[in-house]
N, C-alpha and C positions, 0 to 999 in steps of 0.2 A: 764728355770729352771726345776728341777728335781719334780713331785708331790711333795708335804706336806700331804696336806690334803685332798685330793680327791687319793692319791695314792694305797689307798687297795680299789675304791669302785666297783672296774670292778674285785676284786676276789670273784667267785663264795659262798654262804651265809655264807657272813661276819656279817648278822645278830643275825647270831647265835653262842652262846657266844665260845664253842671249836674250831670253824675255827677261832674267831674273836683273841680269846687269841693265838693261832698256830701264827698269822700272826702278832704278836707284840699289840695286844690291851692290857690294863692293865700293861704294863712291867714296865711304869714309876715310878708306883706306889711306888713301895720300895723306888727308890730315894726320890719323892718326901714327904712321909711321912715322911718318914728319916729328914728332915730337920724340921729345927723350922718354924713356920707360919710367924715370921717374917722376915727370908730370906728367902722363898719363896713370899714374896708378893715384896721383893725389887727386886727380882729375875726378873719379870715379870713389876716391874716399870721399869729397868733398860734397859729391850728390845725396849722397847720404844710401847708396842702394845698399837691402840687405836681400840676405838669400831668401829664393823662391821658392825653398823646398822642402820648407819645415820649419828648421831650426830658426831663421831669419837673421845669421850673425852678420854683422856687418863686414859687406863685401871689400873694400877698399883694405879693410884691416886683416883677411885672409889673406890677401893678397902681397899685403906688408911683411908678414912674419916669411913668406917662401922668398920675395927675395932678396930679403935681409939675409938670407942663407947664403954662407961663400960656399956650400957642395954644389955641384954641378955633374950632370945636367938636370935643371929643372922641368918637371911636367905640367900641362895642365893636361884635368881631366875634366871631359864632360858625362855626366852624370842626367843620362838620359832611359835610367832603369827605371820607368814611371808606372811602378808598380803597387804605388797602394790605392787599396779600392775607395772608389769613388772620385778617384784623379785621371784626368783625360787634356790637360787645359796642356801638355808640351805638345802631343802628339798633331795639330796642325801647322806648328812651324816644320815639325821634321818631315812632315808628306807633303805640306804647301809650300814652304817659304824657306828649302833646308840650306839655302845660300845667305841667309841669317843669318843662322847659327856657323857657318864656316866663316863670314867676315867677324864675326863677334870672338871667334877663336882665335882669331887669327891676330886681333888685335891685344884679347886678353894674353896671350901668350909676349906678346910684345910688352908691354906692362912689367910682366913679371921675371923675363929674363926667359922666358921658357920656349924653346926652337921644337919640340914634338908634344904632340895632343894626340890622345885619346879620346873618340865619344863611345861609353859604353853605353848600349842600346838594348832594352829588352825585347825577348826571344820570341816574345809572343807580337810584337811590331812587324812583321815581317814586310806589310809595304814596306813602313817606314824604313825599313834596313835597306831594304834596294833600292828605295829614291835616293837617299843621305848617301849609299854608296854610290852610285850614279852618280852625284852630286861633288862629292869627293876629286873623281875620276874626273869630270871635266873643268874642276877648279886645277886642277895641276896640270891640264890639257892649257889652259888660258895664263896660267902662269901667277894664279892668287895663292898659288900653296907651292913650294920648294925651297929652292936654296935660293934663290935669290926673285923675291916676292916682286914681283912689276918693275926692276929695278932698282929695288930700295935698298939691296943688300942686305933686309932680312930675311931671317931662313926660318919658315913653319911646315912641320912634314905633320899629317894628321892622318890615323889609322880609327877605324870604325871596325868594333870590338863589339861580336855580338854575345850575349848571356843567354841562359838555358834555362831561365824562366824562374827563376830561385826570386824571394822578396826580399829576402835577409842582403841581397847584393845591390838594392838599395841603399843601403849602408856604407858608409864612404869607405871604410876600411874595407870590409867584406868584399866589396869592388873591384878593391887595391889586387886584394886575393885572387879572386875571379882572372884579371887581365894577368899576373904572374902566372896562373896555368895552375894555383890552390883551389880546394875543395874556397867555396865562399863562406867564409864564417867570420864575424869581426875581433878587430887584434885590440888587446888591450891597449890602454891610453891615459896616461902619456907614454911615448910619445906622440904628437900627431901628427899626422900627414903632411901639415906648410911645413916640418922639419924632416921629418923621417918618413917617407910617401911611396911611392912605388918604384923597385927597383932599389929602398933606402934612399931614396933621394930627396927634397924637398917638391912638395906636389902643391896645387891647386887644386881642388876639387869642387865644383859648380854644377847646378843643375841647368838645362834648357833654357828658361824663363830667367833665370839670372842673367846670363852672358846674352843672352837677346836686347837686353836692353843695352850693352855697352855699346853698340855703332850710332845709339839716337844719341849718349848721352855728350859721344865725340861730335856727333855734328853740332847738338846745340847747346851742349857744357851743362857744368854741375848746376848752375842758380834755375834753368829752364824744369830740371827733375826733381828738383828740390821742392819746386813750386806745388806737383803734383799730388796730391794726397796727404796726409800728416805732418805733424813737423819729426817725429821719429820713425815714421814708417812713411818712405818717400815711395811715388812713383805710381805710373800704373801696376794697374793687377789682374793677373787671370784667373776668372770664377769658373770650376765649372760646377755646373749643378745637375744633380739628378733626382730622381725621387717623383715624387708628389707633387710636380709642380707643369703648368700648361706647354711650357715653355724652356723645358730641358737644352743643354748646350753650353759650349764656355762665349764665355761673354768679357771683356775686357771693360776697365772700370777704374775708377781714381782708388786707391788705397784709401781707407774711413769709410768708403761707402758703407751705407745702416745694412741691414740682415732685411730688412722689414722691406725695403725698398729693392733690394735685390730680389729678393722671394716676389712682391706683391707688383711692382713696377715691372722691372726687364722683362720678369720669367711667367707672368701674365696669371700669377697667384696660383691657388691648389685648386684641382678640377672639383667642380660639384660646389665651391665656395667650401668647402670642409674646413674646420677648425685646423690648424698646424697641431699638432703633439711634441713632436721633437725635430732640430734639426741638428745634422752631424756639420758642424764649419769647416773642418779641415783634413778632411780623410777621415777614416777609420780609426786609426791610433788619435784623435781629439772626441774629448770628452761631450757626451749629449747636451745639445744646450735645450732649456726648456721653453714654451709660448708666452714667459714670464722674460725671457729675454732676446725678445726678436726685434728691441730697439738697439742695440748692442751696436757699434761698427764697427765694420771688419778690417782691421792691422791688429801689429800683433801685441800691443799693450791692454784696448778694448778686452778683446776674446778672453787673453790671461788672466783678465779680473773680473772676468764671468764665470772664471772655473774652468775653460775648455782652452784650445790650440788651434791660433790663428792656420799652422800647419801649412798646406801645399794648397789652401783655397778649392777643394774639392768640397759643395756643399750638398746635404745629403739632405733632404724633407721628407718628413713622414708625418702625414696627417693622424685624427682621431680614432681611422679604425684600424690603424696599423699596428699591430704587436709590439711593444719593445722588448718582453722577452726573447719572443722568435728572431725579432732583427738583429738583439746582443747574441743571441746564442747562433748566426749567422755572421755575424762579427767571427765571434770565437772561434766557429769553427775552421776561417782562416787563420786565425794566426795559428791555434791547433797543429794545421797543416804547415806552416810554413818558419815554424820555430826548424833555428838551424839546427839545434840538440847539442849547443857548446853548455852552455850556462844550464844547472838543474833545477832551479828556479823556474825559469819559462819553459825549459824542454817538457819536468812534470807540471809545471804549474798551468799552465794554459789545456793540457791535457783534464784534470781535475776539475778548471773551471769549465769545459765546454762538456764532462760528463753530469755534474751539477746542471745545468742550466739545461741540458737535455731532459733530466728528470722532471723538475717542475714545469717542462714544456710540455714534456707528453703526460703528464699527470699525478707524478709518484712523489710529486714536492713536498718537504716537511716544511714547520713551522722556523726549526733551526738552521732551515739551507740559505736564510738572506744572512744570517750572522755568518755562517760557513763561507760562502761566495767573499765577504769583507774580509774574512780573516785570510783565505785563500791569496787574495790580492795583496795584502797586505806583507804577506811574506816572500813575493814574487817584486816588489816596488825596492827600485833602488839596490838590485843584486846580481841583475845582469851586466855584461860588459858592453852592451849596445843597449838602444831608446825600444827596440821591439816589444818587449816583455813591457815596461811599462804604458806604454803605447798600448798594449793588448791589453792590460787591466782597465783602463780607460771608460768604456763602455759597459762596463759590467760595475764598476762603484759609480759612475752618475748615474745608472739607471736605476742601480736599487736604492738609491738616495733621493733622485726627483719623483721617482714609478714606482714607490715600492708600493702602494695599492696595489695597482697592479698582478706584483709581483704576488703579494696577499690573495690577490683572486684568483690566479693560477692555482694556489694551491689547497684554496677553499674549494673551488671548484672543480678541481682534480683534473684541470688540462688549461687549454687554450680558449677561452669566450672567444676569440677572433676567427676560430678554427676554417668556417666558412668562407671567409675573404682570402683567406690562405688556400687554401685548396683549391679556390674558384682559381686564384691568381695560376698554382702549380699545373694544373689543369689548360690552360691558356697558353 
């Protein structure tokens, strides 16, 4: 397929607002304002788009429930904290293309009733926060952001909110928190945010890659994206892949694309021709998929009846001599780190399993620590008040369920058989 959304990011500064509006940025606009808020938000139900940032709920009906809300004022938020590892595929709109994502706000805002936007942006982006900011500054310069938008008589004022690097503010609530001036930690639920959101108001909350697609879906309507990938999982999609593979980088792609195809077609297969072992589809919080299923394709009905999480399309490869103990127990030791300590579940429980899984790495592993690791998981699933904690057991029950050999020869062998590829790698 043809770019979408990655299609202007290799022309030269697109981040600056005259090359960005020359090359079609902003053009939607008239349409879209043009229209009523409520056919533009059926507009965008009817394409069938869901979100791009994990969960995949459908976008049209978030969008429904905030402004079905009579409290006022409504927000959108953009949810640009693209902090779980092995996700990279927002950050070239926001350094390439960041007048994207301000015409896509600007319309999503229009949709939903909502006249102020938020993009929160993580800490560790720091280009990306002074293009977007830049970016900001000269949209209000030109007159696509204020009180009265190109003369349409709509009003979108949008502030760019930087975070301090926390993952937990990933977390739509924890976010909420973060921009109110709260330690970030997520608030229980219900209620949600389309009703009860930041400031108590009724919010939106979207990632990057979600509202990017809303300025194509206005120029060419819901049947054109509907067309694109699955009949339940519409639309383009951005890969990005790391790992084991010739061909690293995000890469844009019909949603269904196979795994096998992605790996072996685009990303130019694993160097050496090596066997694949496992690959991670969807960040770190989605479960290991096995070489048992690399005909899988990737939306998010596939993936969930593989056992794993289609997730944010961050895909991870790890060939035959690649440790999955070591890689789970490098799993763990972020989320370890980056448990917010509300819920005692994940605060001890990720602690517990990333000392476990240290043991039988460095060589002190029992027989009873893959049943320990299960039960450990087991009492940490389904007890938190955010997806972190589960998300973080992930990794640690499909690996000792596909790898437990493996896991078996670590502790037969009283360390790591891989140990040299690892140290050559740490050494490097």
């Amino acid at each position: 397929m043809e770019p979408v959304l990655l299609k202007r990011i290799d022309i030269p500064g697109m981040a600056e607002i005259e090359t960005a509006v020359a090359n079609g940025a902003y053009a939607n606009l008239g349409k879209g304002l043009g229209m009523k808020p409520a056919d533009l938000l059926e507009m965008v139900k009817a394409s069938g788009l869901r979100g791009r940032g994990g969960a995949g709920f459908p976008t049209g009906a978030k969008w429904g429930f905030a402004a079905a809300d009579p409290k006022t004022p409504r927000y959108l938020v953009c949810n640009a904290d693209e902090s779980e590892p092995g996700t990279f595929k927002d950050r070239p709109i926001l350094e390439r293309d960041p007048h994207l994502l301000l015409e896509a706000m600007i319309l999503s805002g229009h949709a939903i009733g909502a006249e102020y936007g938020f993009i929160y942006i993580r800490g560790e982006y720091a280009d990306a926060y002074r293009i977007l900011a830049r970016a900001v500054d000269q949209a209000y310069a030109k007159g696509f952001l204020g009180k009265d938008i190109q003369g349409s008589g709509t009003r979108f004022e949008c502030v760019v909110h930087r975070g301090a690097g926390a993952y937990i503010c990933g977390e739509e609530t924890a976010l909420l928190e973060s921009i109110e001036g709260r330690r970030g930690q997520p608030r229980n639920k219900p209620p949600f945010p389309a009703s009860v959101g930041l400031f108590g108001k009724p919010t939106v909350i979207n990632n990057v890659e979600t509202l990017a697609n809303v300025p194509f879906i206005v120029e060419k309507g819901a049947a054109w994206f509907k067309s694109i990938g699955t009949e339940k999982s519409a639309g383009p999609k951005l890969f990005c892949v790391s790992g084991r593979v010739n061909r690293p980088g995000v890469y844009e792609l019909p949603m269904g694309t196979p795994l096998r195809a992605l790996i072996k077609d685009v990303c130019g297969g694993v160097p050496g021709a090596k066997r694949i072992k496992a690959v991670v589809p969807g960040g770190v919080s989605a479960a290991f998929l096995g070489p048992e299923d690399l005909d899988v394709t990737l939306d998010f009905e596939s993936v969930a009846a593989a056992g794993s999480m289609f997730g944010s399309g961050g895909v991870i490869v790890l060939d035959e001599d690649d440790c999955i103990v070591s890689a789970t127990l490098n799993i763990m030791r972020f989320f370890k780190h980056e448990s917010c300590g509300k819920c005692t579940p994940c605060r001890e429980g990720t602690y517990w399993l990333y000392n476990v899984l240290h043991r039988i790495e460095e060589g002190g592993g029992r027989a009873e620590d893959l049943a320990l690791l299960l039960d450990i998981a087991d009492n940490i699933s389904g007890k938190s008040c955010c997806p972190l904690a589960d998300g973080a057991i992930s990794c640690v029950v499909s690996s000792v369920k596909k790898f437990r050999t493996e896991y078996e020869r670590h502790i037969s062998e009283g360390g790591c058989p891989f140990a040299a590829r690892e140290a050559g790698a740490a050494k490097a």
